[in-house]
LOROGU-140885 format. One record per residue: residue number from 0; residue in one letter; x, y, z of N, C-alpha, C in turn. Coordinates in pm, 1 decimal. Last residue first. Layout:
! residues N
<atom resi="NUM" resn="a" n_u="X" n_v="Y" n_w="Z" ca_u="X" ca_v="Y" ca_w="Z" c_u="X" c_v="Y" c_w="Z"/>
...
! end
This chain:
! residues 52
<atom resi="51" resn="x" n_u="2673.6" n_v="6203.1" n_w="-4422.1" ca_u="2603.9" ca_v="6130.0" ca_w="-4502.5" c_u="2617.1" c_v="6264.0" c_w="-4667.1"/>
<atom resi="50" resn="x" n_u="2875.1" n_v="6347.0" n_w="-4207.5" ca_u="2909.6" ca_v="6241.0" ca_w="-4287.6" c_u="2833.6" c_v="6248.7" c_w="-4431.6"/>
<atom resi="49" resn="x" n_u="2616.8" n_v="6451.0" n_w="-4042.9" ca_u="2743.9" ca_v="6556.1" ca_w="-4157.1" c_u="2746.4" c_v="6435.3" c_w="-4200.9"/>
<atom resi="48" resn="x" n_u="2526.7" n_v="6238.0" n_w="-3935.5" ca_u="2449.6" ca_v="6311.1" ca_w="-4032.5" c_u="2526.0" c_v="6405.7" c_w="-4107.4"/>
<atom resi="47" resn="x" n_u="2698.4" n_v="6182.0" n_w="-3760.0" ca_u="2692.8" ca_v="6058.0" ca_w="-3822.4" c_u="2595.4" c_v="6126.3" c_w="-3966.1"/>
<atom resi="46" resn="x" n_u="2760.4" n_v="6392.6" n_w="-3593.2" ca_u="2847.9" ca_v="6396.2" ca_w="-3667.3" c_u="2812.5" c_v="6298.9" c_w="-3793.6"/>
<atom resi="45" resn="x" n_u="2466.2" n_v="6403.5" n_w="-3497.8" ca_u="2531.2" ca_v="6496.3" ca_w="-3570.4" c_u="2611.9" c_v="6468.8" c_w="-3618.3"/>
<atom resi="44" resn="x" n_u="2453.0" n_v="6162.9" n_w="-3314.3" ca_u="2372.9" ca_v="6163.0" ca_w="-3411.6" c_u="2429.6" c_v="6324.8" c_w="-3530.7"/>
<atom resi="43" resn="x" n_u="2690.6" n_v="6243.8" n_w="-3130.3" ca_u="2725.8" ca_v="6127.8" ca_w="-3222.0" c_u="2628.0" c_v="6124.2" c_w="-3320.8"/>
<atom resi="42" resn="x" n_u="2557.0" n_v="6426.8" n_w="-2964.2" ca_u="2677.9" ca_v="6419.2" ca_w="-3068.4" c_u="2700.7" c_v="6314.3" c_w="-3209.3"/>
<atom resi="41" resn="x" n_u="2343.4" n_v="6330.4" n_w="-2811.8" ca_u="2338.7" ca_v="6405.5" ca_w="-2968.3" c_u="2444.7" c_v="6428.5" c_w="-3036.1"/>
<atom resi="40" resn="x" n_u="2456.7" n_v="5969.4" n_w="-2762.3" ca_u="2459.2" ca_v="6116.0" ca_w="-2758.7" c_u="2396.3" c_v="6208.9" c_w="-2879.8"/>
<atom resi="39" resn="x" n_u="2224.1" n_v="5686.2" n_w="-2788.6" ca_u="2364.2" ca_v="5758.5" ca_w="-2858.6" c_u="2342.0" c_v="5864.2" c_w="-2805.2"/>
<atom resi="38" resn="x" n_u="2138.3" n_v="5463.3" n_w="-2538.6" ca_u="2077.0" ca_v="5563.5" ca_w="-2635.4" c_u="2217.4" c_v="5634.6" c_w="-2640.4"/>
<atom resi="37" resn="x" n_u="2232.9" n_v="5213.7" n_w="-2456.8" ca_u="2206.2" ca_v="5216.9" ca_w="-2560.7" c_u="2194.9" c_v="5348.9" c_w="-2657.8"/>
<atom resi="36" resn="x" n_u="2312.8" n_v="5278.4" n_w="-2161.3" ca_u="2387.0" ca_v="5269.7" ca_w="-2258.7" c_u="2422.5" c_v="5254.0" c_w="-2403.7"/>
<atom resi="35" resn="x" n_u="2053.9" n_v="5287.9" n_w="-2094.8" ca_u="2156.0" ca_v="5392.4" ca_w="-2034.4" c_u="2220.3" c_v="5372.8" c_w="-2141.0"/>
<atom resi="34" resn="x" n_u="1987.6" n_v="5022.5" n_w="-2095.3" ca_u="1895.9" ca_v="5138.0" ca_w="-2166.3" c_u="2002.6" c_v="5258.0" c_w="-2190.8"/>
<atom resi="33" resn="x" n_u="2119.3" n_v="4906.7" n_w="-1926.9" ca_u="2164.8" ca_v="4901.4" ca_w="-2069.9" c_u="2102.6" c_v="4968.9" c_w="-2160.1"/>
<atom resi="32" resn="x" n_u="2041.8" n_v="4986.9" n_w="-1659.5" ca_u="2175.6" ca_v="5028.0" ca_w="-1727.7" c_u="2188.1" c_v="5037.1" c_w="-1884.3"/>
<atom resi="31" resn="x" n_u="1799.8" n_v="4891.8" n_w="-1688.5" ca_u="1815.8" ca_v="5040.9" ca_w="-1691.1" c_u="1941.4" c_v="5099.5" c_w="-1738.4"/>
<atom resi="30" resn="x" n_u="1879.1" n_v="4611.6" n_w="-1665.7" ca_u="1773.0" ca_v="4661.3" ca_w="-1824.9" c_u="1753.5" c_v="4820.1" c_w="-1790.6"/>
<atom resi="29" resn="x" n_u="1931.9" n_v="4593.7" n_w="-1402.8" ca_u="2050.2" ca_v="4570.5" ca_w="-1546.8" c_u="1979.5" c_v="4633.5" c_w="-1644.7"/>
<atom resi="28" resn="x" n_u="1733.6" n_v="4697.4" n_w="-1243.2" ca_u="1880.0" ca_v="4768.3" ca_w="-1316.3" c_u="1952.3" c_v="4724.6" c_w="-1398.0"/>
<atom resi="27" resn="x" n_u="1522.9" n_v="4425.8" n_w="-1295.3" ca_u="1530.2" ca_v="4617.9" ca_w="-1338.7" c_u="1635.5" c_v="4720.1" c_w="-1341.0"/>
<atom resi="26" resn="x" n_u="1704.3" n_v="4256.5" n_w="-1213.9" ca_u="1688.6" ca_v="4264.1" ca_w="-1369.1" c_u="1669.1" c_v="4386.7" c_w="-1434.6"/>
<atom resi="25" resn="x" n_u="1696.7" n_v="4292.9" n_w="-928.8" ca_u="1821.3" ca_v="4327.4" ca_w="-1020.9" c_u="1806.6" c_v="4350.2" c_w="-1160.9"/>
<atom resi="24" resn="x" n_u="1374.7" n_v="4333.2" n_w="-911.4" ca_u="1514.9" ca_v="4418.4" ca_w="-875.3" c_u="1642.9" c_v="4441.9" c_w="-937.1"/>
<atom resi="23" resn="x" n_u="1369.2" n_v="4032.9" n_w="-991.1" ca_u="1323.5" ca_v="4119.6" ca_w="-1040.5" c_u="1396.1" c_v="4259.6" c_w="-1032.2"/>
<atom resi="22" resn="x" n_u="1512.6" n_v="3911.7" n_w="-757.5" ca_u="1534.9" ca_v="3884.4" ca_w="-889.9" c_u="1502.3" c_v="3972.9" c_w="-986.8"/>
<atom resi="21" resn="x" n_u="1378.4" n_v="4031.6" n_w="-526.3" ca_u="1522.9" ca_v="4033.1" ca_w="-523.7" c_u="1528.3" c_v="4055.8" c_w="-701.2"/>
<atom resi="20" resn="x" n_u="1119.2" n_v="3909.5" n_w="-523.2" ca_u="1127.8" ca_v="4028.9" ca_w="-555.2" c_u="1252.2" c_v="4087.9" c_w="-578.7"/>
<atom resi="19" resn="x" n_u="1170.4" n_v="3605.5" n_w="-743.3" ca_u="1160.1" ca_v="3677.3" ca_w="-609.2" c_u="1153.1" c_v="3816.2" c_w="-645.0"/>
<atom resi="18" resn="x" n_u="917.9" n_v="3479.5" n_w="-967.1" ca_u="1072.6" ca_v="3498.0" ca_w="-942.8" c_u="1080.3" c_v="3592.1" c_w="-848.1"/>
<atom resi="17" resn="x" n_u="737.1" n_v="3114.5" n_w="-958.9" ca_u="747.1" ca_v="3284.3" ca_w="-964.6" c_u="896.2" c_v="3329.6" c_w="-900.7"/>
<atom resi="16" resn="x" n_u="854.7" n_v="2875.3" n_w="-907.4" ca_u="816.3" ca_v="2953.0" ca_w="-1042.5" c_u="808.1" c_v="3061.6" c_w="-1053.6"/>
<atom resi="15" resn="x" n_u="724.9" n_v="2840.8" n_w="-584.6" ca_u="774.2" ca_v="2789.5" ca_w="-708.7" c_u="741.3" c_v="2862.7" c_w="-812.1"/>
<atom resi="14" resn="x" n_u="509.9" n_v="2937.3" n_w="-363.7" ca_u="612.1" ca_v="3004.5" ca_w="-479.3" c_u="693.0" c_v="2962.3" c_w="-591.3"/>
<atom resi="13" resn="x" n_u="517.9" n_v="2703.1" n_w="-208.3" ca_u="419.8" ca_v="2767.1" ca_w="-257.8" c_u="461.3" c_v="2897.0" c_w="-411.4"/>
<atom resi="12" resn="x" n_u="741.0" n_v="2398.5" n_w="-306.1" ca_u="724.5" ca_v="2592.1" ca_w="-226.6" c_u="605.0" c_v="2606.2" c_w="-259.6"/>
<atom resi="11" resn="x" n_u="635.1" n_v="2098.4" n_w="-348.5" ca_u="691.4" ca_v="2254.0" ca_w="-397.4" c_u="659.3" c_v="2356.5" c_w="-290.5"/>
<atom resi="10" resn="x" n_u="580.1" n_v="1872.4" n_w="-302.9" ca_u="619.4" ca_v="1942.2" ca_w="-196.3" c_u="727.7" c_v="2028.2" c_w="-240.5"/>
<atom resi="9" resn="x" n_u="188.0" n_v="1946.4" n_w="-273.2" ca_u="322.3" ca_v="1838.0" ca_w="-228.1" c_u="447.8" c_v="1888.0" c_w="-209.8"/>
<atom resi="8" resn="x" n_u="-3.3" n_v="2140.3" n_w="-350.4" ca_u="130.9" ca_v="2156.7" ca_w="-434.5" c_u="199.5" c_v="2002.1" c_w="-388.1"/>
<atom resi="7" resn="x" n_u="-307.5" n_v="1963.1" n_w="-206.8" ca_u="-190.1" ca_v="2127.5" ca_w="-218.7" c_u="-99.9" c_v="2069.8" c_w="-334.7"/>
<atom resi="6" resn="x" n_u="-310.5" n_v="1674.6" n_w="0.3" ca_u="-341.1" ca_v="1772.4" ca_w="-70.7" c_u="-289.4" c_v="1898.3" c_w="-84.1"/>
<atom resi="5" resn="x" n_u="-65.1" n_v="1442.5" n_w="50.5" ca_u="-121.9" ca_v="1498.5" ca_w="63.8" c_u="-219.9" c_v="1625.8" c_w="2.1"/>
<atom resi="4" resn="x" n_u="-115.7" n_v="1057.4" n_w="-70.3" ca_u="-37.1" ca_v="1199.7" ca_w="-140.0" c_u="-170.9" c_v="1310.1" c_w="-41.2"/>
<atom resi="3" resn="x" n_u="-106.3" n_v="801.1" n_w="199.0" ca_u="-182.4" ca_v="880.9" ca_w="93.5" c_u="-124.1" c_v="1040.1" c_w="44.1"/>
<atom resi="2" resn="x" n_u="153.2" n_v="510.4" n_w="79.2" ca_u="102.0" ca_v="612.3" ca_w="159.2" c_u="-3.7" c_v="709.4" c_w="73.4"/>
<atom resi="1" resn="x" n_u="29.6" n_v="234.6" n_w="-41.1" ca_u="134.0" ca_v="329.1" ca_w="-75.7" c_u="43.3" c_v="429.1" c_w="35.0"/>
<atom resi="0" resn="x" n_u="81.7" n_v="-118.2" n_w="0.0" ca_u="0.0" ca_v="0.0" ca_w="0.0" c_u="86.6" c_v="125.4" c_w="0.0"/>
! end
């Protein structure tokens, strides 16, 4: 005879899967930094338009 499986999840976290508030946190500064670092100066859009 097999023992009886209790009811609920068993024996995941209740949280399983979802990502901590920690996790999130960091992700939101990395993806601020790289925002940061994506957008060009107005410089650089000027000189790249003389050029053309």
């Amino acid at each position: 005879m097999s023992a009886p499986t209790p009811e609920g999840r068993g024996l995941q976290h209740p949280a399983f899967g979802r990502p901590s508030p920690a996790l999130i946190a960091r992700a939101h500064r990395g993806y601020a930094r790289f925002l940061a670092q994506a957008t060009p100066d107005d410089h650089t859009l000027d000189a790249a338009a003389r050029r053309r």
